[in-house]
N, C-alpha and C positions, 0 to 999 in steps of 0.2 A: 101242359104243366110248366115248361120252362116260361112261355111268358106269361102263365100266373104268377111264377116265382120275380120274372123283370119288372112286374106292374106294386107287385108288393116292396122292390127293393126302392121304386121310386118315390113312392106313399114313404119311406121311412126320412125322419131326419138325422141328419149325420151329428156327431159331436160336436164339430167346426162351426155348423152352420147354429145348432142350438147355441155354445157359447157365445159367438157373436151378436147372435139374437139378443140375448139378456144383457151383454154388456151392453148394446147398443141403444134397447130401451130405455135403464137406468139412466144412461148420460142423458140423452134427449129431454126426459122428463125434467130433470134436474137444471138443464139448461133450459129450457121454455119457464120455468119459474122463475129463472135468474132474469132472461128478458124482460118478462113482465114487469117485475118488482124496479130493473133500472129503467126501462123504458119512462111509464111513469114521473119516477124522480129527475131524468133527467132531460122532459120534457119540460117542466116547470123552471127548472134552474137553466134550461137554455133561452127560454123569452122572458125571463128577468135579464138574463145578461145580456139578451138581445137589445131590451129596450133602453137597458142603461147605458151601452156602447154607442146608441145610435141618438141616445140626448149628449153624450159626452160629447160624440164629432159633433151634434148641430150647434152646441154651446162653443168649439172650439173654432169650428165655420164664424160661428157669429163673431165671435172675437177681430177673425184677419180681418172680416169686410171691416166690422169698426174699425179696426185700425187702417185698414186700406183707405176709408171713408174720410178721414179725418187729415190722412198725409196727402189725398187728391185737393182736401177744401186747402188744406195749408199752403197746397201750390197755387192753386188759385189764387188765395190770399196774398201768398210772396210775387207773382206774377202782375196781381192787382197793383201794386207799388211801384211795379219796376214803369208801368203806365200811365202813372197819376200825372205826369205831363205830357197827356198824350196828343193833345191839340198843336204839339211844338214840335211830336213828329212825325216824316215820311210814313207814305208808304211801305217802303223797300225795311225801314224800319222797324216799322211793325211786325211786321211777314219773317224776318230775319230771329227776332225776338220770338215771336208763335210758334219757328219752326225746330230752334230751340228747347224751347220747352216739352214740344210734343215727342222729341228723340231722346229726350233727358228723365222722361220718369218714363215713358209710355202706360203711363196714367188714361191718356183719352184717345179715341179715332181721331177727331175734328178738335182746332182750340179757334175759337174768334172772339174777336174785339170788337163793341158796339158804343158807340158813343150815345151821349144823352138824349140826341134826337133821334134815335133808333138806328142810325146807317153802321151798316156796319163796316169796320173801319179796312180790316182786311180778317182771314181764314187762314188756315193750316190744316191739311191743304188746300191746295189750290183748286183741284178737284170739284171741291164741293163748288163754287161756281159763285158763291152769296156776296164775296167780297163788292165794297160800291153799293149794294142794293139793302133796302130797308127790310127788317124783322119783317115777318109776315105769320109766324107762328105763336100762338096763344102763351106757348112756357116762356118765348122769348118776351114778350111782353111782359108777362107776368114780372117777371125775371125785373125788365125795363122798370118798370112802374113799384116794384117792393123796393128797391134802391138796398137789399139785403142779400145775404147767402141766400140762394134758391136751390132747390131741388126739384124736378117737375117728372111727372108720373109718364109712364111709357108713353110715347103718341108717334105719329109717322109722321119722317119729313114731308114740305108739302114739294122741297126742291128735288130731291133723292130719292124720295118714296120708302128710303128706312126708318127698322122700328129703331126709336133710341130713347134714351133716357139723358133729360140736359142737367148740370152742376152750372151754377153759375158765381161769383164772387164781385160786389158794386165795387167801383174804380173811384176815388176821390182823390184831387189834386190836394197838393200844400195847407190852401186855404183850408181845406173840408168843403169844398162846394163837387155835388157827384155829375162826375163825366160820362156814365155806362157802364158797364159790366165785360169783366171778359168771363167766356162761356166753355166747358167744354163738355163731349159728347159722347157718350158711350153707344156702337153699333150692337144692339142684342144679338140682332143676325149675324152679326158677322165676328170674325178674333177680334177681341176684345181682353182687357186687366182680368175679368175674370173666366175666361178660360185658360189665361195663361197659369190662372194660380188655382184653379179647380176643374183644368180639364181634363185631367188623370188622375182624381182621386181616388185612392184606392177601394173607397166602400163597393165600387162599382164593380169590380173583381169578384165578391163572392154572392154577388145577388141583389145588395142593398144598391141605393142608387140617392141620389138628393138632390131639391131644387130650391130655388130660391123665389122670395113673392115680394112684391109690392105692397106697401103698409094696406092696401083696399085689395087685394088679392089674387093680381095682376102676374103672371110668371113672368120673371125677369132672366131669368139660369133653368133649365132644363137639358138633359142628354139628348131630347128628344126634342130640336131645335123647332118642329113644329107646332110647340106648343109655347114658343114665346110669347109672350103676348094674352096669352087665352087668361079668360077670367076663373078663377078657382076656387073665388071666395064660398061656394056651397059646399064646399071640402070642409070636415067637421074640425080637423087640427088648424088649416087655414083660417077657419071663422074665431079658433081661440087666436093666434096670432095677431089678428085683426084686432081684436079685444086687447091687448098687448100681453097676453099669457103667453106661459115658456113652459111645457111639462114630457112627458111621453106616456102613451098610452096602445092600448089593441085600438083598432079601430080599422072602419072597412070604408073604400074610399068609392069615388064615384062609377066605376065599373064591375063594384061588387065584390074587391080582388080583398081580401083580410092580410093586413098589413103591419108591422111593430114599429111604432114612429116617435123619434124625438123631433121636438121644435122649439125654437128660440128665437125671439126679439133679436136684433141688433140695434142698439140704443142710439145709434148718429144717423141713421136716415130711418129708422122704422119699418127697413124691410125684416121678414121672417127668413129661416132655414129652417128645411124640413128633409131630415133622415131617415128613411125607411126601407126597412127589410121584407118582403113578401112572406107568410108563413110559410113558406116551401123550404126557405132557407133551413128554416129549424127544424123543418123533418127529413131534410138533406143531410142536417147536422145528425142528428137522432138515428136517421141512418148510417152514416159513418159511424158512430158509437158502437150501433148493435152487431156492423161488421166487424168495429173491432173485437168486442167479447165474443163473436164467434174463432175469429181468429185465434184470438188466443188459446176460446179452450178446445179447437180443432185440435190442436196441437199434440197436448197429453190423449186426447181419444183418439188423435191417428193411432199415437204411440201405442196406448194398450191393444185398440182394434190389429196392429201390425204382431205384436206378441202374439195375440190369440192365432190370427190367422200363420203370423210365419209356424206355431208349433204344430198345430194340423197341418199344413202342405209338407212340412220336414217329414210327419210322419205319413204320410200318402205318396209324396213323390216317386220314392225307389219304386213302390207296386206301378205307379202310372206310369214311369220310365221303364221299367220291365214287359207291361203290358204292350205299349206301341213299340217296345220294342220288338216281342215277337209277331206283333201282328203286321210287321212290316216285311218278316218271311214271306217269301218267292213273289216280293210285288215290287219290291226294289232291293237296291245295294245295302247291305245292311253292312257298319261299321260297330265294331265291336264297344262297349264304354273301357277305360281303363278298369283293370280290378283294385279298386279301393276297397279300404275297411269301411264297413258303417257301424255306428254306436249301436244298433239293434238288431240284436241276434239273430232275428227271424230274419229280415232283410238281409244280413250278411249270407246265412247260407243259402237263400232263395235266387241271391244273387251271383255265387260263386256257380251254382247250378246251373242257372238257366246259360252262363258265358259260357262253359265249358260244351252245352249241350250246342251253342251258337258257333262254336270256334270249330264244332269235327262237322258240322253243316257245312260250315261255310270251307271249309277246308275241301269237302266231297264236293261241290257244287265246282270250288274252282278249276277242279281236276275236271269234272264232267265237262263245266265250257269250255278249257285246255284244248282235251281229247277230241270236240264237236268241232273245233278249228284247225287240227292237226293234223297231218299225216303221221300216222303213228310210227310209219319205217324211216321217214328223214328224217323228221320235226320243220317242215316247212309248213306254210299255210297248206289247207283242202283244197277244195276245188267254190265251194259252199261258200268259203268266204273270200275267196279271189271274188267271186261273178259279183257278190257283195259290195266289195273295197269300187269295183268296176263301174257298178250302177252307182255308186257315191259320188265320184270322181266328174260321171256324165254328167250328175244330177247339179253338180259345184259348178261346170264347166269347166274343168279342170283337165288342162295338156295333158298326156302321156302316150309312152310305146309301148306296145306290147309285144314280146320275143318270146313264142313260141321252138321249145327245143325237144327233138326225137334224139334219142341216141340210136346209131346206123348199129342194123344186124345184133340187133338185143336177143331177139328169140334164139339166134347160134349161140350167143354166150352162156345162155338161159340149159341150151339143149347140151354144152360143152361141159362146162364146167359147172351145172348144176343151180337150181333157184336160189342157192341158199349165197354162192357166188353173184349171183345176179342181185340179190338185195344189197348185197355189198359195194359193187357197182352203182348201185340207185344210192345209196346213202355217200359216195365216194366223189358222185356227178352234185349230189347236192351241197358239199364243201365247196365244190369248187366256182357251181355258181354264187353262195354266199359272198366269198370272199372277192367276188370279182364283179358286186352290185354295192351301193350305197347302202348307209344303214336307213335310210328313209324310202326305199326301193321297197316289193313286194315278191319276196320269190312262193313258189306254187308248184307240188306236185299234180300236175293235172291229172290223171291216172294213167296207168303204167307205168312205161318209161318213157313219157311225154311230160315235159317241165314248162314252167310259164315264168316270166319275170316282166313284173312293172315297172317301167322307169317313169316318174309323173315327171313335167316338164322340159323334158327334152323330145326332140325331135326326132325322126326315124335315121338319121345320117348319124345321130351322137351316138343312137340306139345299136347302130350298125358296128360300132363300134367296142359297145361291152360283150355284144355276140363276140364279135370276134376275139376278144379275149379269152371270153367261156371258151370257145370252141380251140382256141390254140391251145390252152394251159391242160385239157381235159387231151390230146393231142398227142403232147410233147410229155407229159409227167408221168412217173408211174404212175400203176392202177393195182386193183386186188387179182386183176388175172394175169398180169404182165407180159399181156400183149395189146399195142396200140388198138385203143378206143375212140373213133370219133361220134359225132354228132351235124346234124341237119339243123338248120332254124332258121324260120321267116319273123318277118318281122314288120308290124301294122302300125298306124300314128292316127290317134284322135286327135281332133276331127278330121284329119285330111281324108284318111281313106272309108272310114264308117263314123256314124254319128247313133249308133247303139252298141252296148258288149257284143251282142251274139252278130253282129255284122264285122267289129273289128277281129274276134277271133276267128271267122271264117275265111277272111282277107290273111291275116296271120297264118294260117293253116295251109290255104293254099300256096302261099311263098314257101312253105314250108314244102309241099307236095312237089313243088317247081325245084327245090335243090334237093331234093332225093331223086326224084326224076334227071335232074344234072349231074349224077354221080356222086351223091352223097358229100358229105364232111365240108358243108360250104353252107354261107348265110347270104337269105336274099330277101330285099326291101320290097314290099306286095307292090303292086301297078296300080297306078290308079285309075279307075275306069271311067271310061267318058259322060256314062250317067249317075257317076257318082259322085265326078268331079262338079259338073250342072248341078247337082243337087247342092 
């Protein structure tokens, strides 16, 4: 019957749990509609703005290079003049003028000067090795033979083995009759004007990434320096570039990847810029959205979910506090709660009840373990919880002596002046050893009128020593039958003479036997015996 009744009470649901329940659904419902409907709108409005940010930066890309483009040809150009009499000068002259130039804008890797019959005149730096030896490269010729600005498409030195890309500017003296060209060089592979001014751009921070192309669709700038050089033009916004369009569009690129990209001309050399973002961004982004509307309306449904639940547990607590409480009876230490008031009736007298009934328990209980520890005619420890304290101490490893004490001719006192005299005695002997042990000491009615007292860390000569106190004061002072009372006591030391209680009491006992046997009213230190001391 009772656990039909436990099976039935588990089948039921509580008030707590149905109120939460209901709040909890309502919200949830409430909020999955709210995702949906932003989700949606704010998928849309995230790759429009993606792709209008990412034409914005390629439009603004395109702009530096033009302008970078334009202040490189201008140096060229202002450099071209500083050489139009260049046949009138040195070497050293040259070199000195190039190396100049190349520390003053850092515009180029390489800058040289070639004269009309191709040699070239000298380089900056020295490095590159060309200076004295004639053009041998198709741009450079090119370059040679237009007698105009040149620009020439990526190709590998055939002296360095780098990829570069040459600017070049034709040199005419006074007359106008042309001298050569001076040329300079950008390393794709290697630092280079444009990574110094687009190699921490920021698009690259949240996902977007940009590179840059050769008017025929040659990657010039890439993050992913392996792919300088690669052809690209079968890239669908690349092929509009090519074309000379500027727009942004969805588009999926050659590894399949769907992508939001702006792209733009640069109108002074014809290369493109292209900005694009990975569709991940935006569902990264879309992400962060939806965590933040849950956030936010986490917030008021903790709050009401905490209403609901804190008023159920206020009103459950005191029984559940009650319940462990008593079911904590005779299994451990029970400490009582304060008596406070509570707001509800029922609670409050349940709970005045059940302390009251707690406090004459615990009350009875502590009397009972008192009494199960005491000698009830001294108030010293038993005997129960000496051999206790004893096996604790061996168990610790823990020093001490133990001083067993008889008092001499107790049964005459006993048969003299009666038992009742004799407890008074026992209770007379137990003041005096109190007062004449430490309060961290253990004294012990062992039974009868045989006493025991612990001294932990001290040794049997210290021990020897509180004996002899006990034994004089108990001596010399009055007593309840006033006439001199002495006492006998031996006295044992762990570990020296036993390495168990019931062997150091026996060694104790014996010392004890050895000064009644000597005439009583004297204390003696046990022997230590020769296979005990071996052991």
């Amino acid at each position: 019957m009772l656990n039909e009744i436990k099976a039935n009470q588990r089948n039921k649901i509580s008030l707590a749990t149905l109120l939460v329940g209901l709040v909890s659904i309502s919200v949830l419902l409430t909020l999955t509609i709210l995702l949906v409907a932003s989700y949606q709108s704010k998928k849309k409005s995230l790759i429009d703005t993606t792709l209008t940010l990412n034409f914005s930066s390629a439009g603004k890309m395109s702009q530096t290079i033009d302008s970078l483009f334009k202040s490189m040809r201008s140096s060229l150009y202002y450099s071209a003049g500083i050489f139009s009499n260049i046949n009138a000068m040195n070497a050293d002259e040259v070199y000195s003028n190039l190396e100049l130039m190349r520390h003053s804008s850092n515009y180029f890797n390489s800058i040289s000067v070639v004269d009309e019959t191709g040699l070239v005149r000298n380089v900056s730096p020295e490095s590159v090795g060309t200076a004295g030896k004639y053009i041998t490269t198709e741009a450079a010729k090119a370059a040679l033979v237009s007698q105009k600005p040149y620009l020439s498409k990526p190709y590998i030195s055939v002296n360095s083995k780098r990829l570069l890309v040459f600017m070049s500017e034709p040199i005419f003296d006074k007359e106008g009759i042309y001298r050569g060209f001076i040329g300079g060089t950008l390393y794709l592979e290697e630092y280079n004007i444009l990574n110094m001014i687009f190699g921490s751009n920021p698009t690259d921070k949240v996902g977007s990434y940009f590179y840059i192309v050769e008017s025929d669709g040659q990657v010039l700038f890439h993050r992913d320096t392996t792919r300088l050089g690669e052809d690209n033009s079968a890239n669908q916004v690349v092929r509009k570039l090519i074309q000379g369009q500027s727009g942004y569009e969805q588009m999926v690129n050659l590894k399949g990847e769907v992508l939001l990209a702006g792209y733009v001309k640069v109108p002074e050399n014809g290369w493109g810029v292209v900005v694009q973002s990975p569709i991940s961004v935006v569902y990264e982004q879309l992400r962060r959205h939806i965590t933040a509307i849950l956030l936010y309306a986490i917030l008021p449904f903790s709050l009401l979910m905490l209403i609901v639940i804190g008023l159920a547990r206020r009103l459950a607590k005191p029984f559940v506090s009650l319940a462990d409480l008593v079911s904590k009876i005779g299994r451990e230490k029970v400490e009582l709660p304060e008596g406070k008031q509570h707001w509800n009736r029922e609670v409050d007298l349940l709970s005045k009840a059940v302390r009251y009934a707690l406090t004459a328990i615990k009350k009875q209980t502590d009397q009972l373990t008192h009494d199960a520890m005491t000698d009830p005619l001294t108030g010293l420890t038993n005997r129960r919880t000496l051999e206790a304290i004893m096996h604790k101490w061996i168990e610790e490893q823990t020093s001490f002596s133990i001083i067993i004490m008889d008092i001499d001719r107790f049964k005459s006192i006993n048969d003299t002046y009666g038992h009742q005299a004799g407890d008074e005695v026992l209770k007379h002997f137990a003041k005096i050893i109190i007062s004449a042990v430490r309060p961290s000491d253990v004294c012990c009615r062992f039974g009868g009128e045989e006493f025991i007292a612990l001294i932990p860390q001290v040794a049997a000569e210290e021990a020897y020593l509180v004996a002899e106190r006990i034994r004089n004061t108990l001596e010399n002072n009055a007593n309840p039958v006033g006439k001199p009372i002495t006492v006998s006591q031996g006295i044992a030391h762990y570990s020296l003479h036993s390495d168990s209680a019931e062997g150091l009491i026996h060694m104790a006992d014996q010392a004890l036997y050895k000064a009644k046997e000597s005439g009583r009213n004297q204390t003696i230190i046990a022997k230590i015996r020769s296979e005990e001391h071996s052991h």
